[in-house]
Biopython code that builds the backbone (N, CA, C, O; Angstrom):
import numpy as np
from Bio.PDB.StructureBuilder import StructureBuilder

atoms = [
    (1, "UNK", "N", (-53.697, 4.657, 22.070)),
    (1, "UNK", "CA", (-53.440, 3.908, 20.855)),
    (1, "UNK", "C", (-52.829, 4.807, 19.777)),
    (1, "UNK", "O", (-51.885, 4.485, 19.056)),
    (2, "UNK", "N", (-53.360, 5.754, 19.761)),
    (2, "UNK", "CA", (-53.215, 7.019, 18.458)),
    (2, "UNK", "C", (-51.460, 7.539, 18.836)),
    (2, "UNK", "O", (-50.688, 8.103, 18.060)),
    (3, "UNK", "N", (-51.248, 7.199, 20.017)),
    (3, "UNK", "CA", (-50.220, 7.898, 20.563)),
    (3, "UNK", "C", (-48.730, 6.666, 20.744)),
    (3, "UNK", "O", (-47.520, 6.703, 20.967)),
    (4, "UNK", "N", (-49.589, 5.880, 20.531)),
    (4, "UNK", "CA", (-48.350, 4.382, 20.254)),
    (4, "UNK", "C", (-47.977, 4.336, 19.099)),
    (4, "UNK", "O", (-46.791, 4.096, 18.875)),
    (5, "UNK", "N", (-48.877, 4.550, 18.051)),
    (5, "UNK", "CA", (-48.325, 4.700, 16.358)),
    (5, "UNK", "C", (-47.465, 5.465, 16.332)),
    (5, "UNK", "O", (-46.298, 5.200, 16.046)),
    (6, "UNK", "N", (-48.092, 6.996, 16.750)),
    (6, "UNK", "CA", (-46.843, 7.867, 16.485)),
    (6, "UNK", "C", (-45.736, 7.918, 16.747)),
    (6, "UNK", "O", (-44.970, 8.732, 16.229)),
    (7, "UNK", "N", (-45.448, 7.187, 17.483)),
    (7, "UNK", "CA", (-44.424, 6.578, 18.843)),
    (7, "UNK", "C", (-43.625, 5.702, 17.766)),
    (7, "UNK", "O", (-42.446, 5.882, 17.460)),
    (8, "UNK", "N", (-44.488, 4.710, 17.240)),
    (8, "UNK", "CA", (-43.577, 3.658, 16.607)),
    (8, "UNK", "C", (-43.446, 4.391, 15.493)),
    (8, "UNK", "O", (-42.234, 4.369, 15.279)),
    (9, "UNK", "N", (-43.953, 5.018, 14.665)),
    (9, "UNK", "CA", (-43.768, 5.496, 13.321)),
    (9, "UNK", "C", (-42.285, 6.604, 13.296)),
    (9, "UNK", "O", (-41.363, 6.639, 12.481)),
    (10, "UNK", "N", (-42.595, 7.655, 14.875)),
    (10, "UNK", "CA", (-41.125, 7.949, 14.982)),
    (10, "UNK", "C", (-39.969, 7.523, 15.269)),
    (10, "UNK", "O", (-38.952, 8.202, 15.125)),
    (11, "UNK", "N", (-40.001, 6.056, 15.818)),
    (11, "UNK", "CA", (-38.927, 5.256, 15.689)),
    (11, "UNK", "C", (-38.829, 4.356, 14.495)),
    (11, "UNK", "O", (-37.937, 3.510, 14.565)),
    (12, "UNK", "N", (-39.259, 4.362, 13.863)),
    (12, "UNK", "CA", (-38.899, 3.732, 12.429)),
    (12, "UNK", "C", (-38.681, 4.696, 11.456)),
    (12, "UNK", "O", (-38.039, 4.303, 10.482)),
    (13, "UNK", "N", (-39.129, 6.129, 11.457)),
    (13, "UNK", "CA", (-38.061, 7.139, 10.952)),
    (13, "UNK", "C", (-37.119, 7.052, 11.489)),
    (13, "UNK", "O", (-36.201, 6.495, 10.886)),
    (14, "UNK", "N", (-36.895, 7.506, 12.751)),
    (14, "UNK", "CA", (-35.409, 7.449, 13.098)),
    (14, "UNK", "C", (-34.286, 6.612, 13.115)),
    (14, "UNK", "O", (-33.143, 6.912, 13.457)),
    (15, "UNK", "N", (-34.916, 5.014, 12.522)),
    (15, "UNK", "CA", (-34.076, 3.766, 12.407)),
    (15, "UNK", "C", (-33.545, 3.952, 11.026)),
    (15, "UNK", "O", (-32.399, 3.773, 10.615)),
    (16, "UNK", "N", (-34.645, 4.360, 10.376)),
    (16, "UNK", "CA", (-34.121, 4.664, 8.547)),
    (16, "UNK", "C", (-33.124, 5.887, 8.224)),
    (16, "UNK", "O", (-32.184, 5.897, 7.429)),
    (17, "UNK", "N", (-33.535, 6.792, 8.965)),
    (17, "UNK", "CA", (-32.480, 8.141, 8.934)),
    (17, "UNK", "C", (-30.779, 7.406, 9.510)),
    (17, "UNK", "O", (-29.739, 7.447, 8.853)),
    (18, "UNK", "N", (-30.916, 6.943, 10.538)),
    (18, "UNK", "CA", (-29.631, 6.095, 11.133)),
    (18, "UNK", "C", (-29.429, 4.928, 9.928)),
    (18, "UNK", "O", (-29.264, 5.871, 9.155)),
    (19, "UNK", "N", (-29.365, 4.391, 9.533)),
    (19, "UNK", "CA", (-29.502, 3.431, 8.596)),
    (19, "UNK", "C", (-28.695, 4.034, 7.475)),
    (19, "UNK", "O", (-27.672, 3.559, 6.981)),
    (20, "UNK", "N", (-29.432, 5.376, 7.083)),
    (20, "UNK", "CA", (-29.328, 5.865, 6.023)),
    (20, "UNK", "C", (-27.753, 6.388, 6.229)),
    (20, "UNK", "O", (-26.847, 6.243, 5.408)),
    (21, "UNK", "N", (-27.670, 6.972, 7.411)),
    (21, "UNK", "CA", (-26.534, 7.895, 7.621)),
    (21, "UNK", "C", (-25.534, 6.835, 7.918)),
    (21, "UNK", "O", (-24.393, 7.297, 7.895)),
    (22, "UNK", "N", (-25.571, 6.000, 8.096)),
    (22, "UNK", "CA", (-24.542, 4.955, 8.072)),
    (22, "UNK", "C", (-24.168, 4.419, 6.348)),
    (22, "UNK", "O", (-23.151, 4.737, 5.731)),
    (23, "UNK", "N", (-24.938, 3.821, 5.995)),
    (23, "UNK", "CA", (-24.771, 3.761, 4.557)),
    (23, "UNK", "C", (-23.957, 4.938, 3.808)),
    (23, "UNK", "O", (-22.742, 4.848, 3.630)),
    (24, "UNK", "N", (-24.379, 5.552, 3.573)),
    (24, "UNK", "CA", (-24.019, 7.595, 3.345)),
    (24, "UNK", "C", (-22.304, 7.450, 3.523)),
    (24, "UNK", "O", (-21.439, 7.564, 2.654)),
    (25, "UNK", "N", (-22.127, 7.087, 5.334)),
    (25, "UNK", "CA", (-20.911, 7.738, 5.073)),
    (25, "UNK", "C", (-19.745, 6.167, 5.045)),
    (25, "UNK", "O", (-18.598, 6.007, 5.462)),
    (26, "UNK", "N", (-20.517, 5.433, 4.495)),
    (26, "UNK", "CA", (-19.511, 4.333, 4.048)),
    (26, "UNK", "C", (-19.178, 4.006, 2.884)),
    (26, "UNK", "O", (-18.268, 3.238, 2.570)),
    (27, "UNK", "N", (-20.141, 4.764, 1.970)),
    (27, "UNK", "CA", (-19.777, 5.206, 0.698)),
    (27, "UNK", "C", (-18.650, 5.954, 0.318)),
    (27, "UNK", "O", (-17.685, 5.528, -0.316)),
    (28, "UNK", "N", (-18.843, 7.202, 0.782)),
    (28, "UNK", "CA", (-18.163, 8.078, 1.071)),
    (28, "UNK", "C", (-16.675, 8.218, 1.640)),
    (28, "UNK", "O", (-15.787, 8.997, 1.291)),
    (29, "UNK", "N", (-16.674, 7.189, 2.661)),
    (29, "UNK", "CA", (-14.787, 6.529, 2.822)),
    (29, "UNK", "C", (-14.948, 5.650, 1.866)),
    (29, "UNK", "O", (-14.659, 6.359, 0.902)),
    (30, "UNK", "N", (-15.205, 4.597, 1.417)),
    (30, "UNK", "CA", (-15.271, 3.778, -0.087)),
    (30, "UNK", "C", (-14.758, 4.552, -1.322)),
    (30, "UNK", "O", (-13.809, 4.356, -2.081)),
    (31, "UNK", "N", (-15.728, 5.510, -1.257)),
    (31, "UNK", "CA", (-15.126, 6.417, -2.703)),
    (31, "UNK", "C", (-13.992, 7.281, -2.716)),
    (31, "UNK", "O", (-13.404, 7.788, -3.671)),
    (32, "UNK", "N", (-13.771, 7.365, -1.390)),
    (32, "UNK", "CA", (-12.107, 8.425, -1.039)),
    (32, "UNK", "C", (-11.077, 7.442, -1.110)),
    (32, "UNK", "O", (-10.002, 7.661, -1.667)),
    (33, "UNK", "N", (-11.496, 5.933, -0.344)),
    (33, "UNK", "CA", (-10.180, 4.803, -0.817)),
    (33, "UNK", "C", (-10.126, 4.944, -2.161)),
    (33, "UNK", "O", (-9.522, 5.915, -2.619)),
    (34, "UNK", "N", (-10.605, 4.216, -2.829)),
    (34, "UNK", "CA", (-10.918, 4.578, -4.342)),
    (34, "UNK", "C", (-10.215, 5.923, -5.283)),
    (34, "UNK", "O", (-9.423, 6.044, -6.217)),
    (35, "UNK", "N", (-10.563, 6.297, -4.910)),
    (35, "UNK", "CA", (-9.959, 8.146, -5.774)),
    (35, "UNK", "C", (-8.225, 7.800, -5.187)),
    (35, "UNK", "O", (-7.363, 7.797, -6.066)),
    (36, "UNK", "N", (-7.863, 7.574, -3.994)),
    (36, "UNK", "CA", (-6.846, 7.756, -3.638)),
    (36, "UNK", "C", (-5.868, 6.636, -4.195)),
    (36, "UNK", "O", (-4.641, 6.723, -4.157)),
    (37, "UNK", "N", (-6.429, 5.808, -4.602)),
    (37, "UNK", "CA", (-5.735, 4.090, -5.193)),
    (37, "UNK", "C", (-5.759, 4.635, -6.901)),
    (37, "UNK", "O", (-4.911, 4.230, -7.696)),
    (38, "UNK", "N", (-6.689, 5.452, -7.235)),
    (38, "UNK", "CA", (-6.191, 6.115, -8.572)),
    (38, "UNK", "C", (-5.196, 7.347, -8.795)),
    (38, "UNK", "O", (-4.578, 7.600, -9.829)),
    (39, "UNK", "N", (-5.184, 7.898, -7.858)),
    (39, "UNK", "CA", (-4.016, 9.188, -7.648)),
    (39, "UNK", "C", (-2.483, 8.292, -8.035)),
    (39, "UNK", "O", (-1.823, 8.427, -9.066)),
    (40, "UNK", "N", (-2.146, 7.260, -6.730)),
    (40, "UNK", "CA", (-1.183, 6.444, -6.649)),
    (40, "UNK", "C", (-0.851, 6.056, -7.939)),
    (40, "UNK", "O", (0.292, 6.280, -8.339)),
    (41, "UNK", "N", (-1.781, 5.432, -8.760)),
    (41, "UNK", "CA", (-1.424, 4.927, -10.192)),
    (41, "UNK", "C", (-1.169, 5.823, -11.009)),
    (41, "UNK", "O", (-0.458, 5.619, -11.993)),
    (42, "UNK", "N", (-1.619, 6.771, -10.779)),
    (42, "UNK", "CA", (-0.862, 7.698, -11.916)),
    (42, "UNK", "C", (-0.038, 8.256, -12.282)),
    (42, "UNK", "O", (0.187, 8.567, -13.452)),
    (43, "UNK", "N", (0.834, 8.589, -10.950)),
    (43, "UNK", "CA", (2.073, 8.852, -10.966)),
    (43, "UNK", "C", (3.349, 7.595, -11.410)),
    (43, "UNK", "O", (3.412, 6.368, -11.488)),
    (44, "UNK", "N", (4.167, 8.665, -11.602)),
    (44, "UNK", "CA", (5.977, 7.922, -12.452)),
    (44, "UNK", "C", (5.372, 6.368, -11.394)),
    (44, "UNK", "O", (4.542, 6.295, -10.487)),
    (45, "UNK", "N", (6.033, 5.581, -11.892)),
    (45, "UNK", "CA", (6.470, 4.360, -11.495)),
    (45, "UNK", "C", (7.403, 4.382, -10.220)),
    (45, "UNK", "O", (7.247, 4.025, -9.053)),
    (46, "UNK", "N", (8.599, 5.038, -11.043)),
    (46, "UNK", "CA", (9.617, 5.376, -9.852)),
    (46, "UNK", "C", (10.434, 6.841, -10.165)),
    (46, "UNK", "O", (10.959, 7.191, -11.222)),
    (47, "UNK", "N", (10.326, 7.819, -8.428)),
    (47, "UNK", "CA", (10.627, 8.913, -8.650)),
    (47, "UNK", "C", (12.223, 8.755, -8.229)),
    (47, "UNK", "O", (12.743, 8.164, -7.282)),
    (48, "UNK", "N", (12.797, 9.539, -9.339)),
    (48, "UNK", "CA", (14.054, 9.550, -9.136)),
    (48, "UNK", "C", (14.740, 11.422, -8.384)),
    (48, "UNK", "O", (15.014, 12.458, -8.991)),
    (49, "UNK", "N", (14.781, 11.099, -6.957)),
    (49, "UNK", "CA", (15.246, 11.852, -6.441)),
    (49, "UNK", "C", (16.512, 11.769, -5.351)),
    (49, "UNK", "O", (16.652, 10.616, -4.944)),
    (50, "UNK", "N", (17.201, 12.454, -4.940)),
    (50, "UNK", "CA", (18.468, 12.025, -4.323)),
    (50, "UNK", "C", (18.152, 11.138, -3.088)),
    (50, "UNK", "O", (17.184, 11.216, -2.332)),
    (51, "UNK", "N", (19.273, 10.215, -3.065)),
    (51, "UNK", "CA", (19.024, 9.386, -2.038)),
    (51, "UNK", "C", (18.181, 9.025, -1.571)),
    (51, "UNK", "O", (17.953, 9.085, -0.363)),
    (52, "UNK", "N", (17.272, 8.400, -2.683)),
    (52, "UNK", "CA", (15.809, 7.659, -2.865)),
    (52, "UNK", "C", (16.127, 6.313, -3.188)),
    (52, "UNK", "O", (16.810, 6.005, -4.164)),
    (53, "UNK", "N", (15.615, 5.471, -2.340)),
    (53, "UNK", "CA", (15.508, 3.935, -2.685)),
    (53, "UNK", "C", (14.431, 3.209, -3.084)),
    (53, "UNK", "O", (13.316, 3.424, -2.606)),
    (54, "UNK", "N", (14.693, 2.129, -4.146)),
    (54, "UNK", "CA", (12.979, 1.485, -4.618)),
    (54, "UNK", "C", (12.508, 0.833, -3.261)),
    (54, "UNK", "O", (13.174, -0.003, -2.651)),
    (55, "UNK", "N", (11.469, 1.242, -2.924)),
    (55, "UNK", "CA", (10.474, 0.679, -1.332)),
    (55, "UNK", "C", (10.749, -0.798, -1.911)),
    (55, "UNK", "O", (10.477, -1.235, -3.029)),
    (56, "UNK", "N", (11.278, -1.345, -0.981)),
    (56, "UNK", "CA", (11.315, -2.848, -0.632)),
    (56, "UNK", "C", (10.203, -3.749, -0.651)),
    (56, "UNK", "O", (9.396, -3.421, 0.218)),
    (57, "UNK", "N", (9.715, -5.113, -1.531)),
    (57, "UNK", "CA", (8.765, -5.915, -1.736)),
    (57, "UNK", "C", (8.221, -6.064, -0.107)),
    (57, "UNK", "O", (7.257, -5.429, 0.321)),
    (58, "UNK", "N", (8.863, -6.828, 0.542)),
    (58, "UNK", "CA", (9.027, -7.544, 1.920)),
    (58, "UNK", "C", (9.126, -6.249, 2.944)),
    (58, "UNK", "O", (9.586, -5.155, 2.617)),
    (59, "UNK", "N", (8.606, -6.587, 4.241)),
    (59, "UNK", "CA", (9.445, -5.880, 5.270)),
    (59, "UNK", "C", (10.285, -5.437, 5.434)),
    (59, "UNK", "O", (10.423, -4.244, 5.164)),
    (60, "UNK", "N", (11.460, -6.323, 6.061)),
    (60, "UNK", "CA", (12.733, -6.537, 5.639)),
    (60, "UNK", "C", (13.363, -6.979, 4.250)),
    (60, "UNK", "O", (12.725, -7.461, 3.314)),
    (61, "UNK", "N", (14.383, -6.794, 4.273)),
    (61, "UNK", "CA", (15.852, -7.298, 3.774)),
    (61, "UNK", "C", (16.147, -8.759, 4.114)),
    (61, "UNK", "O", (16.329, -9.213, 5.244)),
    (62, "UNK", "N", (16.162, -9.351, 3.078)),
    (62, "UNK", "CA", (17.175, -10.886, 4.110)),
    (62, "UNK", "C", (18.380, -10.321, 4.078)),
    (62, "UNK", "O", (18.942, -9.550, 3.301)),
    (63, "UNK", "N", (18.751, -11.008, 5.359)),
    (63, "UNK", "CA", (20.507, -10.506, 5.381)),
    (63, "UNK", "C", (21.404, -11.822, 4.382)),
    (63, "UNK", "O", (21.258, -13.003, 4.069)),
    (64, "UNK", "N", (22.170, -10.923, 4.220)),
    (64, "UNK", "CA", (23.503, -12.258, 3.481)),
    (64, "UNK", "C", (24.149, -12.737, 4.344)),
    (64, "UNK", "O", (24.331, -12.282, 5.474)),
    (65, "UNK", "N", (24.656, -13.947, 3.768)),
    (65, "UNK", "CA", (25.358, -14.809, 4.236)),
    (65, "UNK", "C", (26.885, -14.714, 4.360)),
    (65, "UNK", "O", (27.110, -13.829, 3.534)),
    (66, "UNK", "N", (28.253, -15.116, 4.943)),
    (66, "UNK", "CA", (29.279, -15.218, 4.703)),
    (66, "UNK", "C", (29.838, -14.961, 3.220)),
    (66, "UNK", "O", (30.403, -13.968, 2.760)),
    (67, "UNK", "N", (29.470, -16.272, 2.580)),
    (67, "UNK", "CA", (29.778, -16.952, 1.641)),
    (67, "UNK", "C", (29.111, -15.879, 0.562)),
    (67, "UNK", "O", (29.713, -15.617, -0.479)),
    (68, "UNK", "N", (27.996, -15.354, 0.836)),
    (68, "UNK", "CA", (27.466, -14.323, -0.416)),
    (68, "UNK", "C", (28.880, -13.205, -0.181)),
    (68, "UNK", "O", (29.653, -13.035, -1.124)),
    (69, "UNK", "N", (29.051, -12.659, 0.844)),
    (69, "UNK", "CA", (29.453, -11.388, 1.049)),
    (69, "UNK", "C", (31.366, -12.036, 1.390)),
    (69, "UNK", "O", (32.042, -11.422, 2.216)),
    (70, "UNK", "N", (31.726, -12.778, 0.937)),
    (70, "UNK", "CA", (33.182, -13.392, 0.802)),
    (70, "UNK", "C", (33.874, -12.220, 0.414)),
    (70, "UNK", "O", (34.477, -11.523, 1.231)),
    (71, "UNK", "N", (33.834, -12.054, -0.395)),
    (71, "UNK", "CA", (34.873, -11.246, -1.787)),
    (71, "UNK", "C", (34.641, -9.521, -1.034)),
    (71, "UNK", "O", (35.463, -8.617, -1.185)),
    (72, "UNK", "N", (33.742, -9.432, -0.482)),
    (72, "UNK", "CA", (33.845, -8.001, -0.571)),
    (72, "UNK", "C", (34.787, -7.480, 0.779)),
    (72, "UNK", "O", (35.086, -8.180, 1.746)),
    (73, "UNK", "N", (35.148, -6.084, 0.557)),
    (73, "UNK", "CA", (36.264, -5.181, 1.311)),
    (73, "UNK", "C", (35.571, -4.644, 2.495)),
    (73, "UNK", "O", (36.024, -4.763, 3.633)),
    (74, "UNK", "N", (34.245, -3.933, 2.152)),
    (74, "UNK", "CA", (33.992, -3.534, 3.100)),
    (74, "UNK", "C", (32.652, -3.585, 4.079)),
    (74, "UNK", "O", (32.670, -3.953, 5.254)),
    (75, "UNK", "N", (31.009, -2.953, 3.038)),
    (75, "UNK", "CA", (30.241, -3.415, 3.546)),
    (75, "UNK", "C", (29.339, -4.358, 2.695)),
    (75, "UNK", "O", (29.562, -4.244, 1.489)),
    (76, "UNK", "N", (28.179, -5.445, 3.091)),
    (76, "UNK", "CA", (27.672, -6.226, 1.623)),
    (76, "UNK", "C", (26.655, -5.817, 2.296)),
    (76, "UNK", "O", (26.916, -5.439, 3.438)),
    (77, "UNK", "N", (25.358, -5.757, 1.898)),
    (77, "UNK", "CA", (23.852, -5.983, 2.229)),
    (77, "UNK", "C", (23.242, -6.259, 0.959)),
    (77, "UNK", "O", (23.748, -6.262, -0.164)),
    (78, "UNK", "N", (21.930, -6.516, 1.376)),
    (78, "UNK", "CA", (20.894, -7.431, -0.039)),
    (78, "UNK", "C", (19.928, -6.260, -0.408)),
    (78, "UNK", "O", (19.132, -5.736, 0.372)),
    (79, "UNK", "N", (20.150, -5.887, -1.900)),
    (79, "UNK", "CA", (19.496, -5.084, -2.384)),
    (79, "UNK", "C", (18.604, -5.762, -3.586)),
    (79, "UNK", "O", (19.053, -6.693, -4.253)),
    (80, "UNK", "N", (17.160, -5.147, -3.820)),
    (80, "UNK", "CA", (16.515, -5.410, -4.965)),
    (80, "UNK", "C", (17.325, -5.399, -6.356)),
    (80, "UNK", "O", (18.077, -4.446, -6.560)),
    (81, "UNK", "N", (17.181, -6.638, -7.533)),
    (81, "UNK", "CA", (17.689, -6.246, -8.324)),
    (81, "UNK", "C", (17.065, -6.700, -9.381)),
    (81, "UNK", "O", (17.020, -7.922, -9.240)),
    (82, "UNK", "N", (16.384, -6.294, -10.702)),
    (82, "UNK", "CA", (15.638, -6.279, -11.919)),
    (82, "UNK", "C", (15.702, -8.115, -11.986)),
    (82, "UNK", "O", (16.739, -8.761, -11.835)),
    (83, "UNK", "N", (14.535, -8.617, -12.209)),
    (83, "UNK", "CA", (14.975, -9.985, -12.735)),
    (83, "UNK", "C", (15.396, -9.961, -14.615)),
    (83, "UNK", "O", (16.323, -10.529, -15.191)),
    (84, "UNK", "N", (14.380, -9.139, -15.136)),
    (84, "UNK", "CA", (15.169, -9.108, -16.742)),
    (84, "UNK", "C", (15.814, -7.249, -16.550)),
    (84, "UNK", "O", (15.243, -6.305, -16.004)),
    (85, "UNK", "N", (16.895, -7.286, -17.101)),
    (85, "UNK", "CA", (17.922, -5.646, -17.130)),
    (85, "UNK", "C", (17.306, -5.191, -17.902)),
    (85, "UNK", "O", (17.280, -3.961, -17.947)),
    (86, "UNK", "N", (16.560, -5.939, -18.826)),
    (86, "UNK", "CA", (16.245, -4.900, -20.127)),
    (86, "UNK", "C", (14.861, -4.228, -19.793)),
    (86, "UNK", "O", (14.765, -3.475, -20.762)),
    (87, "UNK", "N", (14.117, -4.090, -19.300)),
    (87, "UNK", "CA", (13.014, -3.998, -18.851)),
    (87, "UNK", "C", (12.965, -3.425, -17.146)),
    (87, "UNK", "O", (12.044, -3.964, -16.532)),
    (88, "UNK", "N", (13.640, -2.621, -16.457)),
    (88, "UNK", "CA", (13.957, -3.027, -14.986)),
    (88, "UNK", "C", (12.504, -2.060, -14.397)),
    (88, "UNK", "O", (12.289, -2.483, -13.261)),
    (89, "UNK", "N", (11.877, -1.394, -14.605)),
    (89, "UNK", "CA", (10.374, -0.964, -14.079)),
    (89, "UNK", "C", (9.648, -1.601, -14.420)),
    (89, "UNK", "O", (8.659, -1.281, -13.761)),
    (90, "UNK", "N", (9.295, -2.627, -15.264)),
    (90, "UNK", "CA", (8.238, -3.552, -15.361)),
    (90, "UNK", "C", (8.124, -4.791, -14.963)),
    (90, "UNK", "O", (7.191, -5.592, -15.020)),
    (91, "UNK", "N", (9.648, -4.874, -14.375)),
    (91, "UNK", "CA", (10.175, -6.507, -14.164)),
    (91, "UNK", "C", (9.929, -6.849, -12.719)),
    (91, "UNK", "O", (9.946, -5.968, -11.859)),
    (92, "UNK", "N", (9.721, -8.008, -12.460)),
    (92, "UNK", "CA", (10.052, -8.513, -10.834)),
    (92, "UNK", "C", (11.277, -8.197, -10.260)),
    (92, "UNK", "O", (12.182, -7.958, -11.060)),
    (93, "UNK", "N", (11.507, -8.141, -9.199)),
    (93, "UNK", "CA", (12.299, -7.783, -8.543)),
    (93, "UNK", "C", (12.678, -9.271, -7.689)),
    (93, "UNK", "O", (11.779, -9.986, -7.246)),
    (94, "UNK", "N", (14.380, -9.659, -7.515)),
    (94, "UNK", "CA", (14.434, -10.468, -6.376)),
    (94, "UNK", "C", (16.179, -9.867, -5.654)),
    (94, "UNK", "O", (16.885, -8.961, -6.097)),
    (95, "UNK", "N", (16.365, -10.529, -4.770)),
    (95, "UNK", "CA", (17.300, -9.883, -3.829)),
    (95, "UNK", "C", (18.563, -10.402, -3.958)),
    (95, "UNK", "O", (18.888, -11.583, -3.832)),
    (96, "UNK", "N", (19.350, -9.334, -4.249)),
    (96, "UNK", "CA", (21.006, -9.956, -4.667)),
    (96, "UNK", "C", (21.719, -9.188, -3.736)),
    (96, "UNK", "O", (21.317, -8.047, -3.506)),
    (97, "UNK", "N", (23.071, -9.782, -2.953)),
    (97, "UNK", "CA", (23.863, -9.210, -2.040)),
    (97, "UNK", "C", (24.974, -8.431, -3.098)),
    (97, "UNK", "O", (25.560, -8.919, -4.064)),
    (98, "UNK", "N", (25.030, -7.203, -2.613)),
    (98, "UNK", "CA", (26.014, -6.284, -3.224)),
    (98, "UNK", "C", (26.756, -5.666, -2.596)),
    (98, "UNK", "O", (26.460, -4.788, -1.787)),
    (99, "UNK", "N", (27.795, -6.034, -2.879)),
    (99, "UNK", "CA", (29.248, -5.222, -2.357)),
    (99, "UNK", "C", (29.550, -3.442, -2.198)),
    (99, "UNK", "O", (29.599, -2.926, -3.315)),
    (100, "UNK", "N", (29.690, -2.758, -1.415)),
    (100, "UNK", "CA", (29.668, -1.507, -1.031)),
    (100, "UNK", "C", (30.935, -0.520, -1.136)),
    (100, "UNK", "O", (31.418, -1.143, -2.081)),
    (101, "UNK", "N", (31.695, 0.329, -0.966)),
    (101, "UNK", "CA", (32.461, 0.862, -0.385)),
    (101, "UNK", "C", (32.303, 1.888, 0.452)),
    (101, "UNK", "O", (33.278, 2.371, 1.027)),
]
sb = StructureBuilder()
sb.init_structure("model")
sb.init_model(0)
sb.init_chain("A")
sb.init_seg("    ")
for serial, (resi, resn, name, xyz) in enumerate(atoms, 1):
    if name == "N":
        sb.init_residue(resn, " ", resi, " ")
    sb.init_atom(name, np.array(xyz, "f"), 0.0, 1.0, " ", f" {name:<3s}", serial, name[0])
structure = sb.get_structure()
């Protein structure tokens, strides 16, 4: 009998220690997402370095159409473009086909 308690009493430490250590380290990735989602915000908005493009809303690109890309000479594709100019880092973004050379 004396020897069944101890029995169960060391498995119910060892359920709480496991318990515990689970809790522990889910905090712990919790608080590293966290720290790392504040790093991100703190930096520029947008870094301006060579042949750097603003990361795209969507996956893809929609492609253009004929009729968008009519007029142009050589290549057209659909690039992000400010919805208000005056404001273009704070503004929405939607997709306008632009002419290349």
């Amino acid at each position: 009998m004396k020897h069944e308690m101890s029995n169960m009493k060391l498995r119910c430490i060892s359920f709480f220690f496991l318990l515990f250590g689970l809790l522990l380290g889910n905090f712990i990735v919790e608080a590293s997402k966290a720290r790392s989602i504040d790093d991100t915000l703190s930096l520029p908005r947008q870094v301006h370095l060579p042949y750097s493009r603003r990361h795209m809303i969507g996956s893809t690109a929609p492609t253009c159409t004929y009729n968008e890309c009519r007029g142009c000479r050589y290549k057209c594709r659909a690039e992000q473009v400010p919805v208000e100019g005056n404001d273009p880092i704070n503004s929405a973004y939607h997709y306008r086909c632009v002419c290349h050379r």
